[in-house]
Structures are given as structure tokens and as C-alpha cells.
N, CA and C atoms as an extended XYZ file, in Angstrom:
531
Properties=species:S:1:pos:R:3:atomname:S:1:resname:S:1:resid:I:1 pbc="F F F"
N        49.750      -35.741      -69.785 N   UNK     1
C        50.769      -35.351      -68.826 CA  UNK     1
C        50.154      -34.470      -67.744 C   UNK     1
N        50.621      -34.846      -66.726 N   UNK     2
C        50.274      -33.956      -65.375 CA  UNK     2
C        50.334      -32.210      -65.925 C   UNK     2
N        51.401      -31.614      -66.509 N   UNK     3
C        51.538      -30.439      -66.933 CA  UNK     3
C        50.225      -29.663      -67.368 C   UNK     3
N        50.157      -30.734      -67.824 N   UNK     4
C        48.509      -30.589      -69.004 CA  UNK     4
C        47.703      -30.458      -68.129 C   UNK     4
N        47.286      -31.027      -67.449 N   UNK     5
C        45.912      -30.539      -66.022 CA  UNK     5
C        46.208      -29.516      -66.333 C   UNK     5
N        47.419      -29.175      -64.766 N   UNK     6
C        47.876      -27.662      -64.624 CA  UNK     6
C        47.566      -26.932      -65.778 C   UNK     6
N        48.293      -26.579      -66.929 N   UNK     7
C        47.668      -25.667      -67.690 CA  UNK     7
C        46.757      -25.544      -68.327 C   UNK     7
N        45.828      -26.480      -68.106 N   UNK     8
C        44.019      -26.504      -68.080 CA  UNK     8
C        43.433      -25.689      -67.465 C   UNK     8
N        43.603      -25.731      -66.434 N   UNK     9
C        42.726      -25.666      -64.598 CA  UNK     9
C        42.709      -23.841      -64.585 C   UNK     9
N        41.851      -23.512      -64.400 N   UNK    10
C        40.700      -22.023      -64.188 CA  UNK    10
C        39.912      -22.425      -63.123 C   UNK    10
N        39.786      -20.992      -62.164 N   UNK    11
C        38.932      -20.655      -61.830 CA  UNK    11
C        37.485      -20.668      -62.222 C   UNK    11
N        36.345      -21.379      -61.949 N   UNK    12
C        34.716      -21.360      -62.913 CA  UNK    12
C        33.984      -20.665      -61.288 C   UNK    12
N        33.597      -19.706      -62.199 N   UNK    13
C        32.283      -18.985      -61.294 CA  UNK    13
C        30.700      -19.139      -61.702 C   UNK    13
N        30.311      -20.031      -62.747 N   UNK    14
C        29.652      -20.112      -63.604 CA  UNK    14
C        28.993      -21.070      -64.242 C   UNK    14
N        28.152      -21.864      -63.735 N   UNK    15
C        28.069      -23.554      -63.882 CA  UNK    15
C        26.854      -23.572      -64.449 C   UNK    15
N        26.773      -24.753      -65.412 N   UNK    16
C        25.624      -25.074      -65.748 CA  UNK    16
C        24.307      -25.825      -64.914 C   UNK    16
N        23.476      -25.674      -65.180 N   UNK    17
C        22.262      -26.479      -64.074 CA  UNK    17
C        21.722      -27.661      -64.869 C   UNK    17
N        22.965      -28.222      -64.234 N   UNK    18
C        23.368      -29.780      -64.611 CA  UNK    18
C        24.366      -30.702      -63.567 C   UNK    18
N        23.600      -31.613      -62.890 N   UNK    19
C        23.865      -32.251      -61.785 CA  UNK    19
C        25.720      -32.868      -62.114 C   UNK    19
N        26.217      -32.944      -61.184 N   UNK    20
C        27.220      -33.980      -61.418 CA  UNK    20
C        27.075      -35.151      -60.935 C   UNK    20
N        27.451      -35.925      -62.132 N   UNK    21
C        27.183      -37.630      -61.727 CA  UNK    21
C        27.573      -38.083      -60.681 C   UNK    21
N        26.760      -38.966      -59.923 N   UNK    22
C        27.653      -39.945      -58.664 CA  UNK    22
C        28.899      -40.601      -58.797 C   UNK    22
N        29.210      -40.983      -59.900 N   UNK    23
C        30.176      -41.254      -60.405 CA  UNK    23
C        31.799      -40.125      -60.712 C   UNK    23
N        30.913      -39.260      -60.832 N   UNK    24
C        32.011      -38.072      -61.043 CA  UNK    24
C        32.303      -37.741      -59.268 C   UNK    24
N        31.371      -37.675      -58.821 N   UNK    25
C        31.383      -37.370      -57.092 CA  UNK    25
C        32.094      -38.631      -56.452 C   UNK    25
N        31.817      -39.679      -57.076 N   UNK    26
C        33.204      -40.613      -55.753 CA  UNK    26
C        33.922      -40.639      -56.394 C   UNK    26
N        34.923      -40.120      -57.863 N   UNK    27
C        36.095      -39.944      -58.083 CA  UNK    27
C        36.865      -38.403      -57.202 C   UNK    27
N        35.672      -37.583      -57.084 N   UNK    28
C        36.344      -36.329      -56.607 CA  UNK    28
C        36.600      -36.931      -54.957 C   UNK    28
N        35.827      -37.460      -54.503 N   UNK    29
C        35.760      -37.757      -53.176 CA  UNK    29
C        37.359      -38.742      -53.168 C   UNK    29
N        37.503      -39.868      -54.063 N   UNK    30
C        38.707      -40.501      -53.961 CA  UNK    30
C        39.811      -39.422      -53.969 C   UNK    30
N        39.453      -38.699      -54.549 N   UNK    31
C        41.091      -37.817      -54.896 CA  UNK    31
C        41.064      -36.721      -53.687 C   UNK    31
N        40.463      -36.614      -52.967 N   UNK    32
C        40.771      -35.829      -51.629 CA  UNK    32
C        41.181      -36.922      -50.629 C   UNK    32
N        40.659      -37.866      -50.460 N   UNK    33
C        40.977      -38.867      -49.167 CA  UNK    33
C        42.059      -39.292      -49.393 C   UNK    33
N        42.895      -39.175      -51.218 N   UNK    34
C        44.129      -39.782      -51.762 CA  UNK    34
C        45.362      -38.772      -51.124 C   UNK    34
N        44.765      -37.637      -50.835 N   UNK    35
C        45.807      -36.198      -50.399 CA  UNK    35
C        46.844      -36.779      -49.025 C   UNK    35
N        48.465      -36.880      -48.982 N   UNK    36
C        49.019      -36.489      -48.243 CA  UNK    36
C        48.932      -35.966      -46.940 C   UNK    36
N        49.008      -36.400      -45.668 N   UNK    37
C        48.711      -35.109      -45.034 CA  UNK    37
C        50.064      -35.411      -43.920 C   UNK    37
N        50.461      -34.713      -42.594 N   UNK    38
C        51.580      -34.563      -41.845 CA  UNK    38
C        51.290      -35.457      -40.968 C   UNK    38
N        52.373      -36.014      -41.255 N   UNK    39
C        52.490      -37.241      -40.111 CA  UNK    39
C        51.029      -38.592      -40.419 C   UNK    39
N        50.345      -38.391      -41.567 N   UNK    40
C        49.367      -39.037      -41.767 CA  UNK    40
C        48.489      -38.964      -40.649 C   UNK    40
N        48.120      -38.107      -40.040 N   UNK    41
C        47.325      -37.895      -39.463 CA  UNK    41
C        45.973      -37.291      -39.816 C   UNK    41
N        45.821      -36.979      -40.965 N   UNK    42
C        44.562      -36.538      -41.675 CA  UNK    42
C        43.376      -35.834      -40.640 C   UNK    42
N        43.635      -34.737      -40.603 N   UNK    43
C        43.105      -34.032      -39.644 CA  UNK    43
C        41.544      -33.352      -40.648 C   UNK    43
N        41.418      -33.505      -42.003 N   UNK    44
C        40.260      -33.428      -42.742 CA  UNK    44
C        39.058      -33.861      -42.334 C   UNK    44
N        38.222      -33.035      -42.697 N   UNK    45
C        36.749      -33.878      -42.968 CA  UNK    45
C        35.820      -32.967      -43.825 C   UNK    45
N        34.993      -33.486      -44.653 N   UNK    46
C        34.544      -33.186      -46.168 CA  UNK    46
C        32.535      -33.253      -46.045 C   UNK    46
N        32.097      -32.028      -46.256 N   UNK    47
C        30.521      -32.670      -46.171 CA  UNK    47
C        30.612      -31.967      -47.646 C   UNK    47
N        30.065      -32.733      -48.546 N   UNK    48
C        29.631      -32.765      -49.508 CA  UNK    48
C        27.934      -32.481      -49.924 C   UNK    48
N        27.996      -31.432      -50.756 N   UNK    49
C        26.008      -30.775      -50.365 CA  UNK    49
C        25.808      -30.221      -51.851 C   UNK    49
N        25.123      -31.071      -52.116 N   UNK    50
C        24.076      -30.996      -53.629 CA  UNK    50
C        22.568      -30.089      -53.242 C   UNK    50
N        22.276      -29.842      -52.146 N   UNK    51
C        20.908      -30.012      -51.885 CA  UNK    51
C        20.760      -28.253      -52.251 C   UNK    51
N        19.862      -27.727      -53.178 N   UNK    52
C        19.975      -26.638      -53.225 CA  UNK    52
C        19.938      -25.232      -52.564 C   UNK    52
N        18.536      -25.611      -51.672 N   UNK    53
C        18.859      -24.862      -50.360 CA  UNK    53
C        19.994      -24.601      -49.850 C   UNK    53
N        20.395      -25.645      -49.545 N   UNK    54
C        21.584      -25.389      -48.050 CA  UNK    54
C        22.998      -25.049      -49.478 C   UNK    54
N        23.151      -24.611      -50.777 N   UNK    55
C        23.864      -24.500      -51.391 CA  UNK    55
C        23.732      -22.980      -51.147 C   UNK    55
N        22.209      -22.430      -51.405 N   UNK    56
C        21.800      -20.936      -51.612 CA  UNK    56
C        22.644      -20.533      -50.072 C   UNK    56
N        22.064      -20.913      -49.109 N   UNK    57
C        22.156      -20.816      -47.554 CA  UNK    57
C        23.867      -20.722      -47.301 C   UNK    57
N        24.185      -21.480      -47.706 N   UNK    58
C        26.276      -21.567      -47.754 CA  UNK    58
C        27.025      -20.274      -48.713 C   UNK    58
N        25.950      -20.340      -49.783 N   UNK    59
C        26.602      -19.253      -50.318 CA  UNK    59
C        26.677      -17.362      -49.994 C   UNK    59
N        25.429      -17.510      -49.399 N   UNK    60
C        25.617      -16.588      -47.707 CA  UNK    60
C        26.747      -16.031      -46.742 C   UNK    60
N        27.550      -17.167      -47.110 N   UNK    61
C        28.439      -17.678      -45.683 CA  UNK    61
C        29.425      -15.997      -45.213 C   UNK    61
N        29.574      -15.319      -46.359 N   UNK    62
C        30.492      -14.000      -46.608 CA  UNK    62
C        29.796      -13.251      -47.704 C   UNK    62
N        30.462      -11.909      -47.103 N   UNK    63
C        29.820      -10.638      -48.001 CA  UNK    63
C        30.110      -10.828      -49.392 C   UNK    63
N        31.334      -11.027      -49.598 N   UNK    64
C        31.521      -10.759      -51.353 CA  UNK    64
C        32.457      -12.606      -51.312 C   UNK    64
N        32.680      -12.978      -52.659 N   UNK    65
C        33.427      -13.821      -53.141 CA  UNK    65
C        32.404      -15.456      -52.734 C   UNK    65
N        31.554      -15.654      -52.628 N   UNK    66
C        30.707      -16.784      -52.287 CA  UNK    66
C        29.305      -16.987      -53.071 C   UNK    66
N        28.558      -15.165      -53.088 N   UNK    67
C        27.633      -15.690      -54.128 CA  UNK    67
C        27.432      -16.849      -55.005 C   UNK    67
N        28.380      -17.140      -56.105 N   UNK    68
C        28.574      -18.080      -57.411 CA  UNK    68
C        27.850      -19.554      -57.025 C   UNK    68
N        27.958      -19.818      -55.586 N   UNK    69
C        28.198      -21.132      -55.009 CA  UNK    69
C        26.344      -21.158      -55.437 C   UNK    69
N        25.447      -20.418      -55.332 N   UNK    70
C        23.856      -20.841      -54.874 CA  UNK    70
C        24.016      -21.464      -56.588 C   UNK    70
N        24.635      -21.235      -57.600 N   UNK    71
C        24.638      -21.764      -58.896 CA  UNK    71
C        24.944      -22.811      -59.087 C   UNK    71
N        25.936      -23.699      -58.478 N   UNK    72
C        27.108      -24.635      -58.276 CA  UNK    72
C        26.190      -25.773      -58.221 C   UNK    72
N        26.060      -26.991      -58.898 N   UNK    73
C        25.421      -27.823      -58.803 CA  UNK    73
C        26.225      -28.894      -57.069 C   UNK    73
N        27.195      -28.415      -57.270 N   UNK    74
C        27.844      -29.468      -55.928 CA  UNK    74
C        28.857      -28.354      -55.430 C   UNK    74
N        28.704      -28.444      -53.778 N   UNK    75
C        30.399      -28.182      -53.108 CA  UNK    75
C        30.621      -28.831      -52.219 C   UNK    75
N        31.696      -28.839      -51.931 N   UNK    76
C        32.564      -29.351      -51.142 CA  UNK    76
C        33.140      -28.688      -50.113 C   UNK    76
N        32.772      -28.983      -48.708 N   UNK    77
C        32.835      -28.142      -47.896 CA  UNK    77
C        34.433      -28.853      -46.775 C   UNK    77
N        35.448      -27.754      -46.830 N   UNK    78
C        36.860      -28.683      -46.542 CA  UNK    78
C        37.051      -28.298      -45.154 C   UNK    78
N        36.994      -29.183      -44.021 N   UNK    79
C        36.902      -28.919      -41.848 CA  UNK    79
C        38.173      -29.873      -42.039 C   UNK    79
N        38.087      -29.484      -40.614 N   UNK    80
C        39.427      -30.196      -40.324 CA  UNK    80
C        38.994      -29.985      -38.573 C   UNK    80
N        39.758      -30.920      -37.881 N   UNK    81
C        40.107      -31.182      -36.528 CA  UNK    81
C        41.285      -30.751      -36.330 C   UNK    81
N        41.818      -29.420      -35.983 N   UNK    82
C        43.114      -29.198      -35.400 CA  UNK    82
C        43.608      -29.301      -34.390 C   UNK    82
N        43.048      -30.166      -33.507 N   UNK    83
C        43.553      -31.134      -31.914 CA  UNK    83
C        43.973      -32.673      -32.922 C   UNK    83
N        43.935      -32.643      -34.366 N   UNK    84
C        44.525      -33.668      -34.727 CA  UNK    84
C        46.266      -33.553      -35.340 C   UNK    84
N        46.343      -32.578      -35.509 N   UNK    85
C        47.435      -32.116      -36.186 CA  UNK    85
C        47.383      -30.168      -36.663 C   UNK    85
N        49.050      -30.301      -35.888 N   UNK    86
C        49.374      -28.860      -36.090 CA  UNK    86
C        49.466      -28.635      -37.883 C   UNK    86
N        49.244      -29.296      -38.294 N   UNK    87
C        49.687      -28.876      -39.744 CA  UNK    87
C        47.812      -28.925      -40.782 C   UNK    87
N        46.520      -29.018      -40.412 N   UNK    88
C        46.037      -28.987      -40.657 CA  UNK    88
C        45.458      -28.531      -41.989 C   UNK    88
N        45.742      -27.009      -41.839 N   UNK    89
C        45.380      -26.100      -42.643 CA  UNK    89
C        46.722      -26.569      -43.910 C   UNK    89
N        47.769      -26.828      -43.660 N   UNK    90
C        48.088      -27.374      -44.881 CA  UNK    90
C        47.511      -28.329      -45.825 C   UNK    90
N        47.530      -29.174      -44.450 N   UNK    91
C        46.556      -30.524      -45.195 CA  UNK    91
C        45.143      -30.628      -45.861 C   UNK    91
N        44.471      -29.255      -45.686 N   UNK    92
C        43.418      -29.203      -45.795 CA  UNK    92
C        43.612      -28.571      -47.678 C   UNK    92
N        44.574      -28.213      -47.372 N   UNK    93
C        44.697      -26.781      -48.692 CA  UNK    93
C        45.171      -28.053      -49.616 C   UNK    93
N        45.768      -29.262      -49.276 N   UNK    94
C        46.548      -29.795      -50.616 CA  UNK    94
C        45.223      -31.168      -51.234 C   UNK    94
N        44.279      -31.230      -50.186 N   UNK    95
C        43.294      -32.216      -50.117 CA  UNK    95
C        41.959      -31.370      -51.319 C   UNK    95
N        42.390      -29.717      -50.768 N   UNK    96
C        41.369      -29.051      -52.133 CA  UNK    96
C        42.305      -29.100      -53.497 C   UNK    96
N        43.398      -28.772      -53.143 N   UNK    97
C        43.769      -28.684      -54.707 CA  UNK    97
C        43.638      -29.640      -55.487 C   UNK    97
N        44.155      -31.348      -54.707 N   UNK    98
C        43.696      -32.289      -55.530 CA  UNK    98
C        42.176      -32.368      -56.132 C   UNK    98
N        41.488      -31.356      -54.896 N   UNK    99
C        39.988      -31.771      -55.593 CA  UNK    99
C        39.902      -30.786      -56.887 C   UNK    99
N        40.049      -29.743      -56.728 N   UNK   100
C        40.315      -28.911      -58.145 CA  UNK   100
C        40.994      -30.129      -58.985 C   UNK   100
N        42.165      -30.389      -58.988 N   UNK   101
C        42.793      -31.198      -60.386 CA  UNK   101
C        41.669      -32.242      -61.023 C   UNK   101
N        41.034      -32.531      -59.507 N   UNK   102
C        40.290      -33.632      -60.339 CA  UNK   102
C        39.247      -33.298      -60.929 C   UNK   102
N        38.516      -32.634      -60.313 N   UNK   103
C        37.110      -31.193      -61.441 CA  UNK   103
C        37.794      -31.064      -62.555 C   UNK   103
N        38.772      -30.717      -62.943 N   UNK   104
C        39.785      -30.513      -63.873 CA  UNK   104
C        39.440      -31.421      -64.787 C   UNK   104
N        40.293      -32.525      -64.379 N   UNK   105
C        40.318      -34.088      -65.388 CA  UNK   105
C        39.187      -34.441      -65.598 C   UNK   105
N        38.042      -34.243      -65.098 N   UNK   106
C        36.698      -34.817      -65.369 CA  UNK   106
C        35.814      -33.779      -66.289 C   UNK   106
N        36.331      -33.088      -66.294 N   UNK   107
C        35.946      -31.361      -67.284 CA  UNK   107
C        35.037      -30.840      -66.586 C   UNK   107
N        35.173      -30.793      -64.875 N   UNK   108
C        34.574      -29.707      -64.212 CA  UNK   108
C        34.876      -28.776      -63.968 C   UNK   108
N        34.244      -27.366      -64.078 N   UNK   109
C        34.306      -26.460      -63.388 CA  UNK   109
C        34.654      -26.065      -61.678 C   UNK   109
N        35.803      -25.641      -60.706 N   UNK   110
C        35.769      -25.592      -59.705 CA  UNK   110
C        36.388      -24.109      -59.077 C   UNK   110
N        35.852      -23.548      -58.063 N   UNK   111
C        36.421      -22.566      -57.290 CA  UNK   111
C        36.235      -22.099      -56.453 C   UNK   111
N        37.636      -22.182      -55.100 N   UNK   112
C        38.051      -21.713      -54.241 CA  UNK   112
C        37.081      -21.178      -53.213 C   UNK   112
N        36.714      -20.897      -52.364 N   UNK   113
C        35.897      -20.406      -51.327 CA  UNK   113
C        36.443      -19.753      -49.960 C   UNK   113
N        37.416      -19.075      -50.075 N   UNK   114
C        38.038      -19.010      -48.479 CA  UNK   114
C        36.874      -18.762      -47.187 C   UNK   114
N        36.617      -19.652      -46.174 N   UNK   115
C        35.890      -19.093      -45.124 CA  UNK   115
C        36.836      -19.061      -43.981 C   UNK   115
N        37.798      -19.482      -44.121 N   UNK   116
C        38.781      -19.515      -42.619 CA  UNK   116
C        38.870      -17.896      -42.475 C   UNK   116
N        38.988      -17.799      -41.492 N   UNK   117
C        39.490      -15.850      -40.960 CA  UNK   117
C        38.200      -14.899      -41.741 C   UNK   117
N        37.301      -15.410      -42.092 N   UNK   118
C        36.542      -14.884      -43.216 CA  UNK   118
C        35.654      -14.263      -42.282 C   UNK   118
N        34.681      -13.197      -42.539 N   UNK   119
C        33.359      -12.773      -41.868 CA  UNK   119
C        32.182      -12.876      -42.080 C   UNK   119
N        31.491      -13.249      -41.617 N   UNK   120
C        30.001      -13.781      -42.269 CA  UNK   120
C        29.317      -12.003      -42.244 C   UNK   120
N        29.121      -11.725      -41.085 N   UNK   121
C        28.697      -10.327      -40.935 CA  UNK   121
C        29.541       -9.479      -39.184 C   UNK   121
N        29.115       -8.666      -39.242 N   UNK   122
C        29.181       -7.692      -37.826 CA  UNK   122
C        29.814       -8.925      -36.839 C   UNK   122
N        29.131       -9.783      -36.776 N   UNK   123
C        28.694      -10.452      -35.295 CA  UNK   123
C        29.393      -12.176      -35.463 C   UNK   123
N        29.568      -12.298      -36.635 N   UNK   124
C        29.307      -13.326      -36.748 CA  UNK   124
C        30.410      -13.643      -37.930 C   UNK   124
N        31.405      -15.295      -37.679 N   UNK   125
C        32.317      -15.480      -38.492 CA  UNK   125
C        31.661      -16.165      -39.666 C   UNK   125
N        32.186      -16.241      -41.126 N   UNK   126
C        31.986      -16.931      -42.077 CA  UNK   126
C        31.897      -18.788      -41.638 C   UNK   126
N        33.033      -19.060      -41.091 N   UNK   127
C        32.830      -19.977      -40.539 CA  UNK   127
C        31.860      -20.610      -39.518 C   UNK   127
N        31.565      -19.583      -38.807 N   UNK   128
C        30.604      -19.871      -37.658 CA  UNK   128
C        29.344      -20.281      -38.428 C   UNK   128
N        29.105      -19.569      -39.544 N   UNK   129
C        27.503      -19.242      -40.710 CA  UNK   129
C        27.894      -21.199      -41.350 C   UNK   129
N        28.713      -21.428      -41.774 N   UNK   130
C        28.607      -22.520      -42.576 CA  UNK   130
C        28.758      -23.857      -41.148 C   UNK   130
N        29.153      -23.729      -40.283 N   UNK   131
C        28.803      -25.039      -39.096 CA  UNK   131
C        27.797      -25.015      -38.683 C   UNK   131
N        26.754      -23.829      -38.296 N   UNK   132
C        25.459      -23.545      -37.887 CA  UNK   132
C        24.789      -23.925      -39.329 C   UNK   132
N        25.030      -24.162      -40.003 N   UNK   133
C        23.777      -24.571      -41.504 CA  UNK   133
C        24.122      -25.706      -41.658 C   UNK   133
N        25.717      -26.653      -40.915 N   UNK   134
C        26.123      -27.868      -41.728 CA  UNK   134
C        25.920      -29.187      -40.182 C   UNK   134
N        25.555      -28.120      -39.114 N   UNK   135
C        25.611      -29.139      -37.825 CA  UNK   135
C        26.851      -29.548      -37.384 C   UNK   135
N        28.056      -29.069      -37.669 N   UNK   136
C        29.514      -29.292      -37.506 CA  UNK   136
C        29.324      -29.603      -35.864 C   UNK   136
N        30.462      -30.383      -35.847 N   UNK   137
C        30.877      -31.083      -34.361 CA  UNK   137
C        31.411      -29.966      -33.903 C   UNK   137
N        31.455      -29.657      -32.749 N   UNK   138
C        32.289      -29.010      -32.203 CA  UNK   138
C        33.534      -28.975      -32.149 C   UNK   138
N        34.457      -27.911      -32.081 N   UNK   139
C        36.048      -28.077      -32.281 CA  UNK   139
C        36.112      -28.222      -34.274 C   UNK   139
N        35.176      -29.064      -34.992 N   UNK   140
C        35.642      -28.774      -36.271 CA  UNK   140
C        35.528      -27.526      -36.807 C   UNK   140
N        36.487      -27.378      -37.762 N   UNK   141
C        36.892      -25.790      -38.234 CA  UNK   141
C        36.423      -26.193      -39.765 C   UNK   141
N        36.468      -24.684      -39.937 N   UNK   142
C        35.793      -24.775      -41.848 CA  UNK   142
C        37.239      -24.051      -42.422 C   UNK   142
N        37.603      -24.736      -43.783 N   UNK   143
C        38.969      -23.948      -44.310 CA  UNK   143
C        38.293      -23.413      -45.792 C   UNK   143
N        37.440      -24.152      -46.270 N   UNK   144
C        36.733      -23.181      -47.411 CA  UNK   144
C        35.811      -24.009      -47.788 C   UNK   144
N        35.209      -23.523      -48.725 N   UNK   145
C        34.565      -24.787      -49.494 CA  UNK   145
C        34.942      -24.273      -50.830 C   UNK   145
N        34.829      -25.312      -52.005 N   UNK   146
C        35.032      -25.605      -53.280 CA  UNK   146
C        33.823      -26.006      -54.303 C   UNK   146
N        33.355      -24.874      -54.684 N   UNK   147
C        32.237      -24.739      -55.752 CA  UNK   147
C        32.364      -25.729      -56.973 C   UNK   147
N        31.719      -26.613      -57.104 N   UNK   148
C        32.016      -27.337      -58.587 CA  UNK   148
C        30.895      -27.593      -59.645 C   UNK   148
N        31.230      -27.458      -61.039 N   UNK   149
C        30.119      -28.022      -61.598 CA  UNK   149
C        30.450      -27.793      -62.930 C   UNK   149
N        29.434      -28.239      -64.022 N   UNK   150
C        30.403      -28.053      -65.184 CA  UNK   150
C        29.893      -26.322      -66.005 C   UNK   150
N        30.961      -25.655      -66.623 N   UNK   151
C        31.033      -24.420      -66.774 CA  UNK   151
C        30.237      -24.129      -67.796 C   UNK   151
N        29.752      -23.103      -67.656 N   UNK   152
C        29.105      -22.918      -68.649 CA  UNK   152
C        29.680      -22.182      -69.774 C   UNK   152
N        31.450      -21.821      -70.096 N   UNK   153
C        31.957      -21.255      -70.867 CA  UNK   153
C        33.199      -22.706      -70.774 C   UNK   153
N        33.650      -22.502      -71.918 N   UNK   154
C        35.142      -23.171      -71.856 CA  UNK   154
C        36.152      -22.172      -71.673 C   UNK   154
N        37.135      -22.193      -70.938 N   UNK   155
C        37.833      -21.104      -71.017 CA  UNK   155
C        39.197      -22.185      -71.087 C   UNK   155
N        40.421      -21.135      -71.414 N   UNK   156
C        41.580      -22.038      -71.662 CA  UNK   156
C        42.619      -21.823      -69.976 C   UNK   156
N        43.874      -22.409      -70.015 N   UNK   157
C        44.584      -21.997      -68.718 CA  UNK   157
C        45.156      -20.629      -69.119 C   UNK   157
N        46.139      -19.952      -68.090 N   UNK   158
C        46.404      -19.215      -68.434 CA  UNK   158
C        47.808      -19.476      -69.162 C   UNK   158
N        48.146      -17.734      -69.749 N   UNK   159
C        49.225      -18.095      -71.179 CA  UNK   159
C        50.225      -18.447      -70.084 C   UNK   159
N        51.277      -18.938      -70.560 N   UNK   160
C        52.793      -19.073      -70.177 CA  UNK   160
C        53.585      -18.334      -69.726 C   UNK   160
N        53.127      -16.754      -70.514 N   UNK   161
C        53.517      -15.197      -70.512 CA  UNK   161
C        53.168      -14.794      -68.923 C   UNK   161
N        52.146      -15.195      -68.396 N   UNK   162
C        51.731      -14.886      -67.099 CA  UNK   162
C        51.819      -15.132      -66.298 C   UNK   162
N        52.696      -16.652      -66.390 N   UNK   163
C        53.623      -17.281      -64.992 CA  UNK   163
C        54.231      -15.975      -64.271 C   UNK   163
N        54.571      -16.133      -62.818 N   UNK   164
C        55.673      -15.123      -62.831 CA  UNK   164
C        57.062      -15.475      -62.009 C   UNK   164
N        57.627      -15.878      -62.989 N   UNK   165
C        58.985      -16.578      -63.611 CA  UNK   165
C        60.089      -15.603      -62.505 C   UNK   165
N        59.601      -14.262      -62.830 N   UNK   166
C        60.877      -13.698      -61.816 CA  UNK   166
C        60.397      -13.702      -60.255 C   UNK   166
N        59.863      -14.598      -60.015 N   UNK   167
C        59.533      -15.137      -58.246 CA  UNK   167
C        60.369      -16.255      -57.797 C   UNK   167
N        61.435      -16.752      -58.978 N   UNK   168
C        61.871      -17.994      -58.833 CA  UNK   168
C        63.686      -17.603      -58.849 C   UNK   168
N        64.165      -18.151      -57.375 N   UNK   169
C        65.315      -18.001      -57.241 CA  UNK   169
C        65.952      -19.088      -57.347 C   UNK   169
N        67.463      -19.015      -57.542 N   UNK   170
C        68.064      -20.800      -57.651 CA  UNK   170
C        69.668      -20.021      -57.313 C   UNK   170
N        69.257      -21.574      -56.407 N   UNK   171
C        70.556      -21.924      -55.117 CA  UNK   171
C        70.348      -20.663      -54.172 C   UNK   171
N        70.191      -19.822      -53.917 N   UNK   172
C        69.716      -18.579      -52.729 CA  UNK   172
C        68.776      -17.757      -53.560 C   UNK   172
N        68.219      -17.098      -52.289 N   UNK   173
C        67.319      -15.865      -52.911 CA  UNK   173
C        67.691      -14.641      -53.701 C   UNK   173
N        67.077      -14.134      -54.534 N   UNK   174
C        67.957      -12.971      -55.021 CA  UNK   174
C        66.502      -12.040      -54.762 C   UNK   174
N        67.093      -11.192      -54.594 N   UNK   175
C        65.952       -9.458      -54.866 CA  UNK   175
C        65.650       -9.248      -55.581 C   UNK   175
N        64.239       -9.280      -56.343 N   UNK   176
C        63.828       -8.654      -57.494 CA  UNK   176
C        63.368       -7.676      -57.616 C   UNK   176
N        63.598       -6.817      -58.954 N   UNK   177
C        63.030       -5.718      -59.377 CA  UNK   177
C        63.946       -4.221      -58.725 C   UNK   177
């Protein structure tokens, strides 16, 4: 059951140095190009980078929360064209999650990368650091990239107890707490 992903699926900062199959890579690749987007306009675009260097070099991209990636046997780096559609950054966000579900189902390890609004340093955007290392077209934007690989711990989802259940209103909003 779909449920079952979901309460699988963790955060992995922590991968083994162990390639992911080509095979595992054009299922992840199917399940992003499979993503929804507004007005079908698919304003995405995906560079995909095994190569270890330019993994170490990406994981650079920001001060804190990126390290993990120089470990990551694969990421997935999520641009988009926003002269294609105002809704981009949505589309971009539901094109990663499918890619998480599918790291998921395949028993990979995957996580999150924000570089949008992000800072590389002083001078210089997070984003700006990962198009200058990836050769990005001009006008394409970076929305994160997505660390994957398989974990080197099993960990479980989280409990049930930790949903948070009182965020959820029905038929109008109510005030909590």
C-alpha cells in the first residue's frame, strides 16, 4: 500500500560506497518525468551526477546542510525554467518527492538539499555555485538537489505519535493550542 512507502521514507545522510544500478537510476528518472506539473507545462529539468568530483564540488554548494552529498553515490540535481510556468517551484518540489518515494521503494536512501534562496558564501548564491560547476543554461534556476544512495543504517519511519494531528482542521480552521 501507498501508506506503507510513506511510513517507510526517512531522511538518509549516510550512504554506503556502493554505486546505484542503472537500472535503479532510470526507474528514479521515470518517476520524476511521471510528476504532474501546472498546466503540463513541465517547467523541470534534472542533471543527474555520479561522478565523484563534481559530487564533492556540489556538496560545497552551502555552508551547513550539503556536506552528506560528497558521500552520496548519486544526486539529483532539480532546475527548472520559470519563463515556462508560474508554478514551477511547485512542480519542481512534487517531481522531488516522487523521486524520494521512489529511493524509497527501491530501498534507497534519499535527502533533501535546499539551494533555492540558499547562500553559497559572502558573494555568492548556493545556486549560482551549483550552475557554475553544472554549465546550466542561462535563465535555468536550481530548486535543490536530492542526495541518494543506499544507507548505511536501516532506520524505520517515524512513529504515528509524531504526526501532528492537531494541524488538521475540518470544514473551517480552528485555533490551536
Amino acid at each position: 500500500m501507498f501508506i506503507d512507502l510513506l511510513r517507510k521514507r526517512r531522511s538518509c545522510r549516510q550512504f554506503k560506497d556502493r554505486a546505484v544500478e542503472p537500472e535503479k537510476i532510470d526507474l528514479l528518472i521515470e518517476a520524476m518525468l511521471r510528476a504532474p506539473s501546472s498546466r503540463s507545462l513541465t517547467p523541470w529539468e534534472f542533471v543527474v551526477v555520479e561522478n565523484k568530483n563534481t559530487l564533492q564540488q556540489l556538496s560545497q554548494a552551502k555552508p551547513h546542510g550539503a556536506v552528506f552529498l560528497k558521500n552520496a553515490p548519486l544526486g539529483i540535481v532539480v532546475c527548472a525554467d520559470p519563463e515556462k510556468c508560474d508554478a514551477w517551484i511547485e512542480d519542481c518540489s512534487i517531481a522531488a518527492i516522487l523521486l524520494h518515494l521512489e529511493a524509497t521503494d527501491l530501498d534507497l536512501g534519499s535527502c533533501w538539499i535546499q539551494i533555492r534562496k540558499r547562500q553559497h558564501d559572502n558573494w555568492k548564491s548556493a545556486e549560482t555555485h551549483v550552475a557554475d560547476i553544472l554549465g546550466l543554461k542561462e535563465g535555468l534556476v536550481v530548486e535543490a538537489i536530492i542526495a541518494i544512495g543506499y544507507p548505511v543504517k536501516e532506520s524505520t519511519g517515524h512513529a504515528d505519535s509524531s504526526l501532528l494531528r492537531d494541524r488538521v482542521s475540518f470544514e473551517q480552521y480552528t485555533e490551536k493550542g
